[in-house]
Steps between C-alpha positions, in 0.01 A plus 500: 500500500116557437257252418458457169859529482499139715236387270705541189790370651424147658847480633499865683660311846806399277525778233409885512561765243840486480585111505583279766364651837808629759469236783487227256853618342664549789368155605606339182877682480565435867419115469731536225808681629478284844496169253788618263715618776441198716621262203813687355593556924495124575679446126766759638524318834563190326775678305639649799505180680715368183727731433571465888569087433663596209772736667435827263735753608265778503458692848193427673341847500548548081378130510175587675408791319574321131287215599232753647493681138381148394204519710463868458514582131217271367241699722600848336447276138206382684346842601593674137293231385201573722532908418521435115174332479357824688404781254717724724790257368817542782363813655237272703884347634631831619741523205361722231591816418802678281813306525715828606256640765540101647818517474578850693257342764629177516893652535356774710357263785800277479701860598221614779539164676872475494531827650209455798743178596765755643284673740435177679784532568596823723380355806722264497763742494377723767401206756745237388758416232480482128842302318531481100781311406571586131499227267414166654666206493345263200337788313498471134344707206321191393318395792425870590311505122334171601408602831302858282300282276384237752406774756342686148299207459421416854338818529356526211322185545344640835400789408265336235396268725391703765404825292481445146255321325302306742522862725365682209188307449402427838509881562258518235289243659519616783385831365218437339377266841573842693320750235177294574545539869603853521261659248183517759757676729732727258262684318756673301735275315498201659708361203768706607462364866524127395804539325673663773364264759590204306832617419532512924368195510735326295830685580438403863428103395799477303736696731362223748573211275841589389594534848367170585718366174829619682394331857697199418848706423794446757452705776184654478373725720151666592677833401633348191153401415376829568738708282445163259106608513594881482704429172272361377218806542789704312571293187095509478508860448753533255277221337168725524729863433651365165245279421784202425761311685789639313594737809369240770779253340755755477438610875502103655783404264725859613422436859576099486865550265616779762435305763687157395699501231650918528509522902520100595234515720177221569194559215166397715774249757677336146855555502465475877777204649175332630360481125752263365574783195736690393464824323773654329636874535616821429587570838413307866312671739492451884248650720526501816256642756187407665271277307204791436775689327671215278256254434688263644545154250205628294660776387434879488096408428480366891607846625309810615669778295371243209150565597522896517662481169241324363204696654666840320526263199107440489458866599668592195318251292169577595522883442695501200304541146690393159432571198187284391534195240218554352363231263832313575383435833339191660145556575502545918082553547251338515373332186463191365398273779 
């Protein structure tokens, strides 16, 4: 911003061109989403707790992840909120666009990350045994459908906490911190150098962050929290490719539904016998083998042929080049800090 362009704006720390500087949004949304998913989690632990005391007969994995919709939910009402008082309206959230290119990538990711679950898989095979018992014991339709929504909203609810519309604004903050440090260096567009250097920046930080989020799951692992950080690089390119969440969604809900509720095995260490949960299923499936192959209680996320899947995965990712959104898009550069 020049100087006379602070002098006719008094308020030029708080306010630039285009309303409400970055930093300060991101501030103000994540004080938000922390506060409204703090309230309506201890509200669903006290409804936990009572249904407990009360005796509901509902099983206590499909009672965890109703109750966690009640803390969940309000911060997706929460963040619409916050991206319809942008002039970008929901595309500063990551969910603009057409409804039927959303939709392709939203059921397209749910098929790529049910499919990259069975090549975990093979060495399992190869090095020790792999068992599916068809139809488990204490499957039912019901639960099964349960079981897709909470997981649906479960990821759902990370992905826009850790890459949708706090992520899009600090990247722009970020950017526009990095243009002013890079343009003595890059003499030709240094714009351009920002925005890919924040984009690093912040695909690295939240990859770190969500697998800090999934330290506290049963049976955690350094490896699981490596492949945990490495997932997390991935779902941040599909964010930056398509400009949305739709596919990001789609991928962690197709990976997540394989894994539990289709093939019976632990999501992240839940559904594990040391997590106290349940998870209902198509089918049960035993691995047996050395730990760097199976994951051991964690599940197929603790294992090494995890981490080479997931490593193509990115490769993919990163070199692959949809079809732009155009003015459907959320603004990724630098602007508006």
């Amino acid at each position: 911003m020049s100087e006379s362009e602070r002098t006719d704006n008094p308020l030029w720390v708080l306010v630039g061109a285009r309303g409400l500087r970055s930093g300060y949004r991101f501030v103000m949304w994540l004080t938000a989403f922390v506060v409204v998913t703090a309230l309506f989690g201890m509200l669903a632990g006290v409804l936990y707790e009572l249904s407990e005391s009360m005796g509901v007969s509902i099983p206590n994995g499909e009672r965890f992840l109703l109750l966690g919709a009640v803390a969940y939910v309000p911060a997706f009402f929460l963040t619409a909120a916050f991206a319809l008082a942008d002039r970008e309206r929901l595309r500063s959230a990551g969910v603009g666009g057409p409804i039927v290119r959303s939709l392709l990538e939203y059921v397209g990711g749910f098929a790529i990350g049910a499919l990259l679950v069975l090549p975990t898989l093979l060495p399992a095979v190869v090095v020790g045994d792999v068992r599916i018992d068809a139809l488990a014991p204490g499957w039912h339709w019901a639960r099964i459908v349960v079981w897709f929504v909470g997981l649906a909203i479960a990821a759902a609810w990370e992905e826009v906490a850790f890459r949708g519309y706090g992520f899009q604004w600090l990247c722009r903050a970020t950017g526009n911190v990095i243009v002013y440090a890079v343009r003595p260096v890059f003499s030709v567009d240094p714009d351009r150098v920002a925005q890919w250097l924040s984009r690093a920046f912040w695909i690295l930080l939240s990859a770190v962050l969500f697998a800090v989020m999934h330290l506290s799951n049963p049976n955690a692992s350094p490896l699981a929290a490596f492949n945990t950080f490495l997932a997390g690089i991935w779902l941040s390119i599909a964010v930056f490719r398509t400009r949305a969440l739709w596919l990001a969604c789609g991928l962690h809900l197709g990976w997540n539904f394989v894994q539990g509720p289709i093939l019976g095995l632990p999501i992240s260490g839940m559904g594990s016998e040391s997590s106290g949960m349940s998870i209902p299923s198509f089918w049960r499936t035993t691995l047996t083998g050395p730990e760097w192959a199976t994951g051991g209680g964690y599940g197929i996320e603790a294992g090494v042929p995890c981490t080479v899947i997931l490593f193509v995965a990115i490769g993919i990712a990163a070199l692959w080049k949809p079809r732009p959104r155009g003015e459907d898009a959320p603004v990724l550069r630098p602007g508006a800090m």
